[in-house]
C-alpha positions, 0 to 999 in steps of 0.5 A: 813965113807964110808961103802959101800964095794960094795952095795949101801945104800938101802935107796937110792934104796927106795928113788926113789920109794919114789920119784915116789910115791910122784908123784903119791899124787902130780897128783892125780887130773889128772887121765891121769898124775897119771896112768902115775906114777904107770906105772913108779912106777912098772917097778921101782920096776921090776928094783929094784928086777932085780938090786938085783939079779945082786947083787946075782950073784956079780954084783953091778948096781947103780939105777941111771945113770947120761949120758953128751950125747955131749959136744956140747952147743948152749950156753956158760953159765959162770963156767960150769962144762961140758965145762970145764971138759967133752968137748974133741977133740975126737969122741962121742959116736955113736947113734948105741952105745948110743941105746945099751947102754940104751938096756944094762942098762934096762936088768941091772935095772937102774931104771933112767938116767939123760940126760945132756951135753952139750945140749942134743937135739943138739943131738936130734936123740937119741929121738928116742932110748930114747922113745924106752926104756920106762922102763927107767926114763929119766930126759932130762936136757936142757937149753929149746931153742931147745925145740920147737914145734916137740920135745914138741909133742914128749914128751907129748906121752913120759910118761918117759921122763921129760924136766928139764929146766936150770934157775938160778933164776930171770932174772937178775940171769939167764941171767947173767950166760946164757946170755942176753934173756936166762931167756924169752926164757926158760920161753917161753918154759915152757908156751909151755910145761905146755900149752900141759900138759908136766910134766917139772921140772927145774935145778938150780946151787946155787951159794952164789949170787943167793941162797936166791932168787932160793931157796925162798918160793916166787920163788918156788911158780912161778915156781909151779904156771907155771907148774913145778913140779920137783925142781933140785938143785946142789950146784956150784962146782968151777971147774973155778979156782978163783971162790971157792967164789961162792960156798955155806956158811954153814949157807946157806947149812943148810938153804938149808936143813930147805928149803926143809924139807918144802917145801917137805911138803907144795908144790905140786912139788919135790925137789932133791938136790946134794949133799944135799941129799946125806947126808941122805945116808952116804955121797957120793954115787958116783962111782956106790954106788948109780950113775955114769956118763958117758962122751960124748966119753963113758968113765965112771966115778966116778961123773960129778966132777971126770973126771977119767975112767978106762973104756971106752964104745967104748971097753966094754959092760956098764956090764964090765964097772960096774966091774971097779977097780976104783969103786971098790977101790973108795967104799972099801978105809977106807976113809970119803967122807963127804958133809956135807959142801955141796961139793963134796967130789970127788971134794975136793979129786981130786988128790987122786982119780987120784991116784987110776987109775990103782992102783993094 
């Protein structure tokens, strides 16, 4: 059942702590690393006590904010959701606006945001209002061919900010998805990155094909051995018509659960998982129970997979739009947004999410 009717699950606020503080144990040998971690660690706390007193005054903040900064791409990577469902024939977002926009989600205590695309650093100005808002953890998603010498030695003094590079798994799966030469080029830049002592992690979409290598204690072992020290996954949700195929088996979403309890154990690096982890908290935390996403054009919605606003940041302050009767109606409907199959439960309600915009 989805329980919230307002707040979100305050196991989801201590699981970002949690997080950090597992970052804390897994930089302990490098003293430069771990001082980094427990500065990150305050001001996650300074924004979780920020986010509660919104709360009193009856405005509800999700601690994490998921921002597609351009619908541009420099690659045109097989079944991608952005592509499909976030690119439009309509003018993005200013950088004048996306400044204000990460000033207005600190003063609110949004504790991280997730940068995607497209690829974001074909919009690399914004860099610079990203490094001016170091309260903010910023996961910067990007495939890693624009990752070149100047951005790099931007981010080795941008202790909040985290490079998560796009892989499939091997070669053979990464470049079949992202094109010929995609996996040496992003193993390129994560040399690059772990030679000048830049905290990456990586991002994977596990499809039924590739799941048994991504997600292998063998793999998991490279990637940590070259510096990666944040596992992303998100299970392949079919926004390509004829592809439901690809998405994960129960069994594998089991699997994938088995994986990672041991992995999160026995490796040093941290693994997050959607919507796996999502299931430790009831269910969806979508429509600002636990995040929200924001398009290229400043329309905020339910999920990267539910393309659905009724507010636009280009016409109210991200305060406003936090007020969305969509959210609202999203969070109070009785209704079950399970994923314990491992899919998104927006998704497989696409038409009654549709219907709620401008419901009364």
């Amino acid at each position: 059942m989805n329980r919230d009717q307002g707040k979100d699950d305050p196991a989801f606020d201590a699981s970002i702590l949690d997080v950090l503080r597992t970052g804390i144990r897994i930089t302990r040998g490098n003293p430069r690393l771990a001082l980094r971690e427990v500065r990150l660690l305050r001001g996650q706390q300074h924004a979780a006590r920020r986010r509660d007193l919104e709360e009193r005054r009856g405005l509800h903040v999700p601690p994490f904010v998921i921002f597609s900064v351009t619908g541009a791409c420099n690659l045109t990577c097989a079944g991608c959701y952005a592509s499909i469902l976030h690119r439009a024939a309509r003018s993005e977002m200013s950088d004048e606006r996306v400044g204000a926009l990460f000033r207005e989600a600190r003063d609110l205590g949004v504790s991280v945001m997730l940068l995607a695309g497209g690829e974001p650093l074909l919009r690399r100005e914004l860099l610079a209002d990203v490094l001016a808002v170091p309260e903010i953890l910023f996961l910067l998603f990007t495939n890693g061919l624009l990752l070149d010498d100047e951005v790099i030695q931007t981010l080795r003094f941008a202790s909040h900010v985290i490079p998560v590079l796009s892989v499939e798994g091997g070669e053979d799966e990464t470049d079949a998805r992202r094109g010929a030469g995609a996996y040496e080029r992003v193993t390129a830049a994560m040399e690059k990155l772990h030679a000048r002592r830049v905290v990456f992690g990586t991002s994977t979409t596990l499809t039924r094909s590739n799941f048994e290598k991504a997600t292998g204690e063998a793999y998991v072992r490279d990637l940590a051995r070259r510096g990666c020290r944040l596992l992303y996954y998100i299970n392949y949700v079919p926004v390509q018509p004829g592809t439901d195929e690809l998405q994960l088996t129960t069994d594998q979403v089991a699997e994938l659960g088995r994986r990672l309890t041991r992995y999160r154990r026995t490796m040093p690096a941290l693994f997050i998982a959607f919507p796996n982890d999502e299931m430790a908290f009831g269910g969806c935390l979508a429509a600002g129970k636990g995040f929200l996403h924001i398009n290229a054009y400043g329309d905020v919605e339910p999920c990267p997979f539910s393309p659905y606003s009724d507010s636009n940041l280009l016409e109210v302050s991200f305060r406003e739009a936090l007020a969305s009767p969509l959210f609202r109606k999203i969070r109070a409907e009785e209704i079950t947004l399970d994923e314990t199959d491992g899919r998104c439960a927006l998704w497989k309600r696409q038409e009654w999410v549709k219907g709620l915009v401008g419901r009364p």
